[in-house]
SEGUZA-335371 format. One record per residue: residue in three letters; x, y, z of N, C-alpha, C in turn. Coordinates in nm, 2 decimals. Layout:
BEGIN
REC   res     n.xx     n.yy     n.zz    ca.xx    ca.yy    ca.zz     c.xx     c.yy     c.zz
REC   ALA        X        Y        Z        X        Y        Z        X        Y        Z
...
This chain:
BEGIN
REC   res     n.xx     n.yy     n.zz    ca.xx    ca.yy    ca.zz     c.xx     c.yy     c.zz
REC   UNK    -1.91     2.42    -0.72    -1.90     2.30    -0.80    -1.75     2.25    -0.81
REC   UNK    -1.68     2.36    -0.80    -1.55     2.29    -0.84    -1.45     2.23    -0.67
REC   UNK    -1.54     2.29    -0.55    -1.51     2.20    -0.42    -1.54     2.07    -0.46
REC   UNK    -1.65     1.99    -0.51    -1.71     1.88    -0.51    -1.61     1.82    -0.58
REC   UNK    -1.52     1.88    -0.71    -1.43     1.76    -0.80    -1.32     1.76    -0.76
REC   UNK    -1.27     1.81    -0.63    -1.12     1.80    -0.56    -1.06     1.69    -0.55
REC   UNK    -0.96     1.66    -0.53    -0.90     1.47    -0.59    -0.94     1.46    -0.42
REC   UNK    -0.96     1.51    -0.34    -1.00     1.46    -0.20    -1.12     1.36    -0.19
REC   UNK    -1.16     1.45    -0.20    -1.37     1.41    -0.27    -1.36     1.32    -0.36
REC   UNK    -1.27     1.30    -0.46    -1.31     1.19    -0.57    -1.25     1.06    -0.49
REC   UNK    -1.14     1.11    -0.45    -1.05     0.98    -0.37    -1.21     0.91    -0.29
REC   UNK    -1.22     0.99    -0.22    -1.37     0.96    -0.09    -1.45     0.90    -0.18
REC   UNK    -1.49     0.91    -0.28    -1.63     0.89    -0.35    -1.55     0.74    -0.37
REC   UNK    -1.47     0.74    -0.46    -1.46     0.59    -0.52    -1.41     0.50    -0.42
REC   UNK    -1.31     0.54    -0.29    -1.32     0.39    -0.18    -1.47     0.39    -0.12
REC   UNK    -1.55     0.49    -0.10    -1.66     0.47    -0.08    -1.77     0.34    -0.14
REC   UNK    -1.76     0.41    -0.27    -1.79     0.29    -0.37    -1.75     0.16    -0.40
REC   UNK    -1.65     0.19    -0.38    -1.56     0.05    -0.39    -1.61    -0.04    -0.24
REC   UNK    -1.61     0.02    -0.14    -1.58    -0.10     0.01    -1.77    -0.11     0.00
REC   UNK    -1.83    -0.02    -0.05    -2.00    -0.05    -0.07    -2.01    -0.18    -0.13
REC   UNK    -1.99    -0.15    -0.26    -2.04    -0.28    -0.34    -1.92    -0.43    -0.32
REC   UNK    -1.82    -0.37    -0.26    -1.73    -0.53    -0.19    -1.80    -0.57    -0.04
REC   UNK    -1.90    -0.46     0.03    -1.94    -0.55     0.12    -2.07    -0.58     0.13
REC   UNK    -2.17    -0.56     0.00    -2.27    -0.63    -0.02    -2.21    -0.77    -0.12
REC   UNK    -2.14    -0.73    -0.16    -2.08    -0.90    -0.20    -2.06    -0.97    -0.16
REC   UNK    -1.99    -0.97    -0.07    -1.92    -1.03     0.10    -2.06    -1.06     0.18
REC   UNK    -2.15    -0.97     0.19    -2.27    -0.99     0.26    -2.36    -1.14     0.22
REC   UNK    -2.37    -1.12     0.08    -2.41    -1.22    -0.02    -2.36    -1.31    -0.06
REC   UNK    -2.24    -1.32    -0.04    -2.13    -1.45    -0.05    -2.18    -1.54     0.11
REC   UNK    -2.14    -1.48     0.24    -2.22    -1.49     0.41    -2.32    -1.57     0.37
REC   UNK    -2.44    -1.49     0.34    -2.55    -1.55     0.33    -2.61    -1.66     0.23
REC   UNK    -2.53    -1.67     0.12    -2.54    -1.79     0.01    -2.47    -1.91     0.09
REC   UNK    -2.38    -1.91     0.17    -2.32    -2.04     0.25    -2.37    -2.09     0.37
REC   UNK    -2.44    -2.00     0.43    -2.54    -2.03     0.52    -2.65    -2.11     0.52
REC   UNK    -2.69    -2.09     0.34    -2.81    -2.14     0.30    -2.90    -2.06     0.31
REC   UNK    -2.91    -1.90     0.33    -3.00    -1.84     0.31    -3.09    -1.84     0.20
REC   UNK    -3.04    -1.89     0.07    -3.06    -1.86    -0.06    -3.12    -1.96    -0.07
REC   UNK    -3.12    -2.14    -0.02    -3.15    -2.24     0.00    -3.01    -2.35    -0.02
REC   UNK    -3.05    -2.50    -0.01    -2.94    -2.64     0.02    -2.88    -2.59    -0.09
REC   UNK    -2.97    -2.59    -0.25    -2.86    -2.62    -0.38    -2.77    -2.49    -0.37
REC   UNK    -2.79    -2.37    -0.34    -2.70    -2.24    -0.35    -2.59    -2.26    -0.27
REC   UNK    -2.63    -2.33    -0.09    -2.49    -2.32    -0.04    -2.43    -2.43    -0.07
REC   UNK    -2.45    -2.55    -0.14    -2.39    -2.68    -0.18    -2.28    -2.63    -0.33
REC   UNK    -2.35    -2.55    -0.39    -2.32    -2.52    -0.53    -2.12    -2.45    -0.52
REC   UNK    -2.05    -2.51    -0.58    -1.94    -2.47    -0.59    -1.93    -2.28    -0.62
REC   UNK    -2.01    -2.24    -0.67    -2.00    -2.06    -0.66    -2.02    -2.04    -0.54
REC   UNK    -2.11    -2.05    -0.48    -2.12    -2.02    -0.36    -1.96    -2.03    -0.25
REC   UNK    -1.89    -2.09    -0.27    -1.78    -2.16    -0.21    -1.66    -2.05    -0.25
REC   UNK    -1.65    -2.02    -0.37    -1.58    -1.96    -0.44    -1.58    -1.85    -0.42
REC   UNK    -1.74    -1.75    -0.44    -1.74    -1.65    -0.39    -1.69    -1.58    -0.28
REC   UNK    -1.70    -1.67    -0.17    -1.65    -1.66     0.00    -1.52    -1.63    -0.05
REC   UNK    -1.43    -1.69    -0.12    -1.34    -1.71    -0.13    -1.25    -1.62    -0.19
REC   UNK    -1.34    -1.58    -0.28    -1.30    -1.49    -0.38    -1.25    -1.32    -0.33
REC   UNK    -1.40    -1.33    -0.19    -1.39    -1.17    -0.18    -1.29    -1.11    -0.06
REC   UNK    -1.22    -1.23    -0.07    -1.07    -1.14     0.05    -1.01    -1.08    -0.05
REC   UNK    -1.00    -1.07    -0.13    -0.87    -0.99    -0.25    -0.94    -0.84    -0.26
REC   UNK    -1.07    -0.82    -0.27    -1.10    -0.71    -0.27    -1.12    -0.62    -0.16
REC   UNK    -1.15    -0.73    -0.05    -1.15    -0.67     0.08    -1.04    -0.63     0.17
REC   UNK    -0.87    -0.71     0.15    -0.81    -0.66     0.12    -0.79    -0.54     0.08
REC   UNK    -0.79    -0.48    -0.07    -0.78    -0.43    -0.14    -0.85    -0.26    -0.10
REC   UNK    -0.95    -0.28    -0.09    -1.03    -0.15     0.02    -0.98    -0.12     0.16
REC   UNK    -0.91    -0.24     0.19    -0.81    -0.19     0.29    -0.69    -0.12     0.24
REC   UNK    -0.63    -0.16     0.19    -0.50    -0.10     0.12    -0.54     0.03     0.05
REC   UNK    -0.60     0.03     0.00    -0.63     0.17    -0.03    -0.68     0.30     0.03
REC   UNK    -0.74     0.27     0.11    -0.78     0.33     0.27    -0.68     0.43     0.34
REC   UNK    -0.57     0.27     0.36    -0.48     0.33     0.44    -0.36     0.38     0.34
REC   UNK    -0.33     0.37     0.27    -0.24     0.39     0.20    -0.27     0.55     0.12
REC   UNK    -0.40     0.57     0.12    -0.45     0.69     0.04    -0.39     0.83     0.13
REC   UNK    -0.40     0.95     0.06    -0.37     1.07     0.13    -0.43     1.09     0.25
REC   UNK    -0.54     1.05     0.22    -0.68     1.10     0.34    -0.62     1.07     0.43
REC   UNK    -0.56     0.92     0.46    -0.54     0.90     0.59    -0.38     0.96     0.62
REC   UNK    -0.28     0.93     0.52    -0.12     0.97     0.54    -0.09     1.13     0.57
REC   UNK    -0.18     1.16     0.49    -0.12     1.34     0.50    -0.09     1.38     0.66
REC   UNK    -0.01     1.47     0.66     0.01     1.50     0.80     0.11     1.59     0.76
REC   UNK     0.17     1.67     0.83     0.25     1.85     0.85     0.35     1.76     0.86
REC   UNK     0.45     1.84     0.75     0.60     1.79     0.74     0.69     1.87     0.77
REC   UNK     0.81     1.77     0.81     0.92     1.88     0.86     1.02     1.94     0.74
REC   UNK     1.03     2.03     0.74     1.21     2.11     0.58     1.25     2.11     0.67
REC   UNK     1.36     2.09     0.61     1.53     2.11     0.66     1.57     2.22     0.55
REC   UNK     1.64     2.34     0.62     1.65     2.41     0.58     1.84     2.45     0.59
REC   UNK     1.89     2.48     0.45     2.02     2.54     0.49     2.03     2.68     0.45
REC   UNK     2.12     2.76     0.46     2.13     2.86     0.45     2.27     2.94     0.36
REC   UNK     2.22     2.88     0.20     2.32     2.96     0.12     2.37     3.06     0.10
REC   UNK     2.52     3.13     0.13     2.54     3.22     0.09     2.55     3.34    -0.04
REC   UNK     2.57     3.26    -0.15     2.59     3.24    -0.29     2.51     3.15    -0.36
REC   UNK     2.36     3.18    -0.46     2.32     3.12    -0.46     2.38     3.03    -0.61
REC   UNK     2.45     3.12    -0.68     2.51     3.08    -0.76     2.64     3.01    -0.77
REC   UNK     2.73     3.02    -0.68     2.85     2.96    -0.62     2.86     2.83    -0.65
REC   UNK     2.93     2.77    -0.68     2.95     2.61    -0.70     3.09     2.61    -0.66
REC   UNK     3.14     2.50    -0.56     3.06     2.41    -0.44     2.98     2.55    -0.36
REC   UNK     2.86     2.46    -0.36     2.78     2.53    -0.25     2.84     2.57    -0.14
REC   UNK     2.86     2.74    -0.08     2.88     2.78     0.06     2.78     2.79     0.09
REC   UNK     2.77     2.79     0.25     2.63     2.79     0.35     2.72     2.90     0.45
REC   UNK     2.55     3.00     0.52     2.60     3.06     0.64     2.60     2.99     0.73
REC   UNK     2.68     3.00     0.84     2.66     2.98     0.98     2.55     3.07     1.05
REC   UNK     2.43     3.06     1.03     2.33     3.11     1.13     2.31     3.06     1.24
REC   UNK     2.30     3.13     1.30     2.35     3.12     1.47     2.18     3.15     1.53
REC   UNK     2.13     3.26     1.49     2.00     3.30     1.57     1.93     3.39     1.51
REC   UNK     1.78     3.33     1.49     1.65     3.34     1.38     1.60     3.47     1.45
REC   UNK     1.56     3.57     1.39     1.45     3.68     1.48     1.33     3.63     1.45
REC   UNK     1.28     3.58     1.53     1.18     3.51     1.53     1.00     3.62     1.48
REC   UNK     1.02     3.74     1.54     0.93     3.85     1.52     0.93     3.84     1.36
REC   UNK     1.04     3.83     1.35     1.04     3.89     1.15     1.01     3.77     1.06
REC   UNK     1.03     3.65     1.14     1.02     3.54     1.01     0.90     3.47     1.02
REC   UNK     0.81     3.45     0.87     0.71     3.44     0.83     0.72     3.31     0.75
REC   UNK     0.58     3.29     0.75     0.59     3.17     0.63     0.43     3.19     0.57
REC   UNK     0.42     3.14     0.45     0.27     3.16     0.38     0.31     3.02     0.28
REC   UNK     0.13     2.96     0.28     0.17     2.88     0.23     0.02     2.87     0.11
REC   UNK     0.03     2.86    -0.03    -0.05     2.86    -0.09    -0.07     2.74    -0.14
REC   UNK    -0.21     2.73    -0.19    -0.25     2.62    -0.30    -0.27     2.68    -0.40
REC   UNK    -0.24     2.68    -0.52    -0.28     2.75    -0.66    -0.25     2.90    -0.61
REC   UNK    -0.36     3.01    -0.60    -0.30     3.15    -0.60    -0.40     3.17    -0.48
REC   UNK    -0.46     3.08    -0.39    -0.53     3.08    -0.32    -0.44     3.05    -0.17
REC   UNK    -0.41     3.16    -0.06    -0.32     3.13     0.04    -0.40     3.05     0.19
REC   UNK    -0.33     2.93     0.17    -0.41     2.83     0.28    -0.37     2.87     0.41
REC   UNK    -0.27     2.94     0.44    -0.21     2.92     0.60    -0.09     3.04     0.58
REC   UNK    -0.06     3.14     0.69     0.03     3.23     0.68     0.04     3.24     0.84
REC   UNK     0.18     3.31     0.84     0.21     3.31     1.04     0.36     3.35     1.05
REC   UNK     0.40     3.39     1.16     0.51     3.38     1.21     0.55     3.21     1.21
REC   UNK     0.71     3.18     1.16     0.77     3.05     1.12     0.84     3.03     1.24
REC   UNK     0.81     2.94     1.31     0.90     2.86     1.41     0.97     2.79     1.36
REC   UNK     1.10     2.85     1.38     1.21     2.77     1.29     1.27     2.73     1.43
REC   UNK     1.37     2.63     1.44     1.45     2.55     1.52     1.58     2.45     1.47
REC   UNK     1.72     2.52     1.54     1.82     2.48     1.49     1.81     2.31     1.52
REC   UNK     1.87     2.27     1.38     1.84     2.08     1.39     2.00     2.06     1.40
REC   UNK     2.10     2.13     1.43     2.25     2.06     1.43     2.36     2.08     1.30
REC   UNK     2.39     1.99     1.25     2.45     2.01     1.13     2.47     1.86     1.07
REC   UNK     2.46     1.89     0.92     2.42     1.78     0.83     2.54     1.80     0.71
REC   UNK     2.61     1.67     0.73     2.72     1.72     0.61     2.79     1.86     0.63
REC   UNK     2.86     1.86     0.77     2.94     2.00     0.81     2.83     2.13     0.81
REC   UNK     2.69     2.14     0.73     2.61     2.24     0.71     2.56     2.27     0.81
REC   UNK     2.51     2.39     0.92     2.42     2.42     1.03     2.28     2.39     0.88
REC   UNK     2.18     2.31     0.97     2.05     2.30     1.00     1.99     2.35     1.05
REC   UNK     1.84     2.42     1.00     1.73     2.44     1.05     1.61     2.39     1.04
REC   UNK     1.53     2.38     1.10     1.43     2.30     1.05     1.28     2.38     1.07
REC   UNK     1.17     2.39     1.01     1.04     2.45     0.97     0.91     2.28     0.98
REC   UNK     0.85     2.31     1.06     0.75     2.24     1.07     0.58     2.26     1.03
REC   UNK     0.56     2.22     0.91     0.43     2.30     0.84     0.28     2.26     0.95
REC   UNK     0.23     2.41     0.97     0.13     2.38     1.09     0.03     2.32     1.00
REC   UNK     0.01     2.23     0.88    -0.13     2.20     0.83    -0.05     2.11     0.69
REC   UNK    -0.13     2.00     0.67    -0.06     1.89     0.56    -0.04     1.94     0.40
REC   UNK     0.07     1.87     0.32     0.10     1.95     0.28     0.12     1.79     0.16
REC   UNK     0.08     1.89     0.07     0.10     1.76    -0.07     0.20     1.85    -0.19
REC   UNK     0.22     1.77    -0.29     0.34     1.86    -0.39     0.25     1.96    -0.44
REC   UNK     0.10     1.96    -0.46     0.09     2.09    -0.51     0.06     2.22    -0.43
REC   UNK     0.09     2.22    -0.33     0.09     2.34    -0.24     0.26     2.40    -0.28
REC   UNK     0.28     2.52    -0.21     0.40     2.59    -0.23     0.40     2.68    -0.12
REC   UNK     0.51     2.67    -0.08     0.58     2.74     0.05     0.70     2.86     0.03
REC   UNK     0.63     2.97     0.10     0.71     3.07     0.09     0.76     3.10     0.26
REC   UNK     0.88     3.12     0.29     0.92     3.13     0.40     1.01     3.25     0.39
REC   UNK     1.01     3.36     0.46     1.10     3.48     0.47     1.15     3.46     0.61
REC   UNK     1.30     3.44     0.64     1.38     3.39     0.75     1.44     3.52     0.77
REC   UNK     1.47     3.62     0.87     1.55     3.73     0.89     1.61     3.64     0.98
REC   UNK     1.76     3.67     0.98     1.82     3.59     1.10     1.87     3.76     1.19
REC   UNK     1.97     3.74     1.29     1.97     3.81     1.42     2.05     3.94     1.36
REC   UNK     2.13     3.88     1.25     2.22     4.05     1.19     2.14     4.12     1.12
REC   UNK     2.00     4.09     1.12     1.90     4.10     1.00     1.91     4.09     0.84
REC   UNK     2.01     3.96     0.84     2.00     3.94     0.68     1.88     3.85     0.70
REC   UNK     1.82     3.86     0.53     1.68     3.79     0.48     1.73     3.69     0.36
REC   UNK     1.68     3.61     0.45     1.70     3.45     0.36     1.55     3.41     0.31
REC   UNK     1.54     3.37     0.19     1.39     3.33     0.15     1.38     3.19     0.12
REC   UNK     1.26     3.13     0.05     1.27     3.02     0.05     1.11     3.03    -0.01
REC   UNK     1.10     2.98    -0.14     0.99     2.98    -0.23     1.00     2.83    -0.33
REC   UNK     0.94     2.76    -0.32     0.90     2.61    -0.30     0.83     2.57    -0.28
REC   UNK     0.74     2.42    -0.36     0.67     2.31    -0.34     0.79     2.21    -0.30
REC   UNK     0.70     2.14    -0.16     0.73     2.03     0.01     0.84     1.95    -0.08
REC   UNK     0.93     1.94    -0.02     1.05     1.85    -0.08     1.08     1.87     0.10
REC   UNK     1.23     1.75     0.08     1.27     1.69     0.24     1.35     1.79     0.26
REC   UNK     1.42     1.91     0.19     1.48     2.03     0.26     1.49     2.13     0.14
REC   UNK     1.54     2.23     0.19     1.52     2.33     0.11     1.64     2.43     0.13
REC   UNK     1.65     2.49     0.06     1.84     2.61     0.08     1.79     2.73     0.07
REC   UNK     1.81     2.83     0.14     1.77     2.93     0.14     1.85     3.05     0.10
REC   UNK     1.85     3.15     0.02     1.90     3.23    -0.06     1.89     3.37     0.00
């Protein structure tokens, strides 16, 4: 039961609903200007208006369509730096040079339920504001209430972590 009330599913249900009864209106708006209905219906100023009326909502079922998660979600990229001090003010960062790729992990939960776990393919992205860059590419879409744990061993084997809900970068400790 509680699959069925997911904001995914409800999102679905109601543009469903919504582009249903906007395109039996639209259907019925068509066919009242045609004269299906007879002369006085398509002569009659509603009839006219109606036609008229139902681009705003049809519009509207568009825009929300596309605009909704369903269709935007998609695997995002962190940028990732690598604090030395997490307490330090001005922020120091390491120079990480080279990820051990065997040892670094990532898991990524919804609530206490873990959606996706794996070895993290990390890749150096250059440097931002003098900082070396890395970057993490989530294999599966990712909204604020998911959370991401990533355990980075880099080559001297120090362990950098990184425990977080999807923001555009993250610092690692």
């Amino acid at each position: 039961m509680g699959e069925l009330f997911k904001r995914e599913n409800i999102a679905i249900a109601l543009i469903l609903i919504f582009g249903i009864l906007t395109g039996v209106i639209a259907v019925i708006a068509v066919l009242a200007n045609v004269g299906t209905f007879g002369d006085d219906v398509r002569q009659s100023s509603a009839a006219k208006w109606l036609l008229t009326s139902i681009i705003g909502p049809i519009a509207s079922v568009v825009v929300l369509f596309v605009r909704s998660e369903l269709v935007t979600k998609q695997p995002i990229m962190i940028n990732i730096y690598f604090r030395k001090n997490p307490s330090a003010y001005p922020p120091e960062y390491a120079d990480v040079a080279d990820i051990d790729e065997e040892s670094t992990t990532f898991e990524i939960l919804l609530g206490d339920e873990k959606v996706g776990s794996g070895k993290a393919d990390l890749a150096p992205e250059g440097s931002q504001d003098g900082q070396p860059v890395w970057r993490w590419r989530s294999p599966i879409p990712l909204t604020p209430e998911h959370r991401v744990k990533l355990t980075i061993v880099d080559k001297e084997k120090r362990r950098w972590t990184v425990n977080t809900r999807p923001t555009v970068s993250f610092e690692a400790r």
